[in-house]
N, C-alpha and C positions, 0 to 999 in steps of 0.2 A: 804583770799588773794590768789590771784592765780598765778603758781608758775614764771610768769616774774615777775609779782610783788612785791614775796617776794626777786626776785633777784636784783633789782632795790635798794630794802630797804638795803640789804647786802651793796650793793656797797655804801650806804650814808652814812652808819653805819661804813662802813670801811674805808673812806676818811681819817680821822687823822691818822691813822697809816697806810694806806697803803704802801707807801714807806720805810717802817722799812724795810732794808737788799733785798729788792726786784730789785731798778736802784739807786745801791747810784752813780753812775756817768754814760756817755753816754758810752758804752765798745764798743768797735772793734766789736764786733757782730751784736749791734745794728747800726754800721756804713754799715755793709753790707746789712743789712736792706733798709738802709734809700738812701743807693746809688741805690737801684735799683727801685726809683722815680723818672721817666721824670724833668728834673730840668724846675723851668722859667711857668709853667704854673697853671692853678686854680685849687687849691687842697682842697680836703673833708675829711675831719677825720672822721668816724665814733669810736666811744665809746673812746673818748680822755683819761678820764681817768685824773688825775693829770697833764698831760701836757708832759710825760717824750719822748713821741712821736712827738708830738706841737713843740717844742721847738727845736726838731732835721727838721721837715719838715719846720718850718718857711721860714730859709736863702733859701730853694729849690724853696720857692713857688714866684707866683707872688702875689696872694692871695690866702689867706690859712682860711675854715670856720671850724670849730670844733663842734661837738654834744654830748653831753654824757646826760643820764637820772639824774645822780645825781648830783645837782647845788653846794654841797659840793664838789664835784669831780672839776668841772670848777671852783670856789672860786681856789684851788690851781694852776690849770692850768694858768690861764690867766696872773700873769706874769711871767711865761716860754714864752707866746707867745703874748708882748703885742699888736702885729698889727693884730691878728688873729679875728676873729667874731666868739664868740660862743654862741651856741644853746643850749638851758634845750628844750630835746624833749626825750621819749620814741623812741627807731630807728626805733623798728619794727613797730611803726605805725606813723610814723614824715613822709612826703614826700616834697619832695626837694625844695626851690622856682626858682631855676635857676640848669641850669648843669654845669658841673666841667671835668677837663683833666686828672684828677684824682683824682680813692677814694681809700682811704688807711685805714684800720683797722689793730691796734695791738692786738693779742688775743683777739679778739670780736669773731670769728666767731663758735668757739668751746661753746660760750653761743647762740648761736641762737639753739633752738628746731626742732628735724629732720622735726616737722609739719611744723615749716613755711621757712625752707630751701629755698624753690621753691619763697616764697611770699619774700624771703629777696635779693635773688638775681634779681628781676623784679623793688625791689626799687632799689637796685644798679644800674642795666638797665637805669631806668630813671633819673639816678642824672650825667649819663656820657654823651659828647657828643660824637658825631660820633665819631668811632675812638679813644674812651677813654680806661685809661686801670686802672686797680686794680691792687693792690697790698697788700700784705697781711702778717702777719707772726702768727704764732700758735703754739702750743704743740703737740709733735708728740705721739702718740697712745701708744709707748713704753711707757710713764709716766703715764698711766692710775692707775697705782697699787699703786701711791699716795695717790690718794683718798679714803673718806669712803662714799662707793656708799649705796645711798637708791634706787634705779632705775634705770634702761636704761636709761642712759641719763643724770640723776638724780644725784646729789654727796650734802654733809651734809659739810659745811665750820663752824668752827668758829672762832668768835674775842676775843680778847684779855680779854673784860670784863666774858666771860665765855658763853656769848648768841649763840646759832647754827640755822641756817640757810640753809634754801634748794635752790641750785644753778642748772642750768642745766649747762651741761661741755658735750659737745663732743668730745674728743681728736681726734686728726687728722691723720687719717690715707690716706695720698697722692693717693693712686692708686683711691681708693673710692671713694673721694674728684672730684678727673677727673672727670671720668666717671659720677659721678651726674651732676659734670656742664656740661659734655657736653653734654647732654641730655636735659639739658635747654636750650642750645645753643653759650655756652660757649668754645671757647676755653683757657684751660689754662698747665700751667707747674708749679711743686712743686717739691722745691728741698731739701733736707736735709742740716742743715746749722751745726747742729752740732748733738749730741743725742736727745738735746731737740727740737731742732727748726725747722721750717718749715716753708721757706721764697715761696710765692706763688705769681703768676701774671696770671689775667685773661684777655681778649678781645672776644668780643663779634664776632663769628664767621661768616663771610663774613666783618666785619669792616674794616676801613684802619689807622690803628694805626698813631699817629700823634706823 
């Protein structure tokens, strides 16, 4: 199995206990997050996740569509958000059927793989209209020393039953982060929200934000 794959299988693997101690309710932090989502317009989840995100972007949205690889992971979400439409799709190779005024990822973007960096933000490209904008929030580079890395890139997770797992995790290091998008064409700003956090928004450079 190759290693999104076996990251895919983690994430299905971990759906029952994911939320042990991790969002046992919506905190003030996650409300800074979620405020800094254009209200009133069509919004894209990528990597939903349980819903703990869902469920705060709902009220924002006008319509709200949700993606995540593991249909375990959507099983819990859906009702967190039960007007929402969700997708069982792989993200790095799902491509959009319609565009959105906004895509919003929670800690997704620290598992995409530096190779397909470039290929993940040309699908976010296409899932935005003119004028759309990202929004993002992740782990900042400080917490890297959590992990027990097998790789650049690479870190070894396990679950509860005692099984381990190879994850890719990039932690976020903001200045780097820029300068790669905007080299794709990206403009964006990333701000430190507390030690861990890293609340981010992107627009597509020459665009006219709506």
């Amino acid at each position: 199995m190759n290693l999104i794959g076996e990251q895919i299988a983690y994430y299905r693997a971990r759906a029952p206990e994911y939320e042990r101690g991790i969002y046992p309710a919506p905190s003030s932090l996650m409300r800074r997050v979620i405020d800094a989502v254009p209200a009133g317009g069509d919004v894209l989840e990528l990597a939903c996740g349980t819903g703990v995100w869902t469920q705060l972007l709902a009220p924002r949205s006008r319509t709200l569509t949700a993606v995540d690889a593991a249909p375990e992971m959507i099983e819990l979400a859906r009702p967190r958000a039960p007007g929402a439409t969700f997708v069982v799709a792989d993200i790095l190779g799902w491509r959009p059927p319609r565009r959105y005024d906004v895509v919003f990822f929670g800690f997704w973007l620290s598992h995409v793989p530096e190779s397909r960096f470039a290929d993940f933000w040309t699908l976010v490209a296409d899932c935005l209209v003119d004028g759309g904008r990202v929004v993002f929030v992740d782990e900042h580079v400080a917490n890297a020393d959590k992990e027990r890395w097998l790789a650049d890139g690479v870190v070894e997770r396990t679950l509860s039953d005692g099984s381990t797992h190879r994850v890719v995790k990039r932690y976020i290091d903001p200045p780097r982060v820029v300068s790669l998008l905007s080299a794709l064409g990206w403009q964006a700003d990333m701000v430190l929200l507390d030690l861990a956090w890293v609340l981010g928004q992107a627009v597509q450079s020459g665009s006219r934000p709506t």
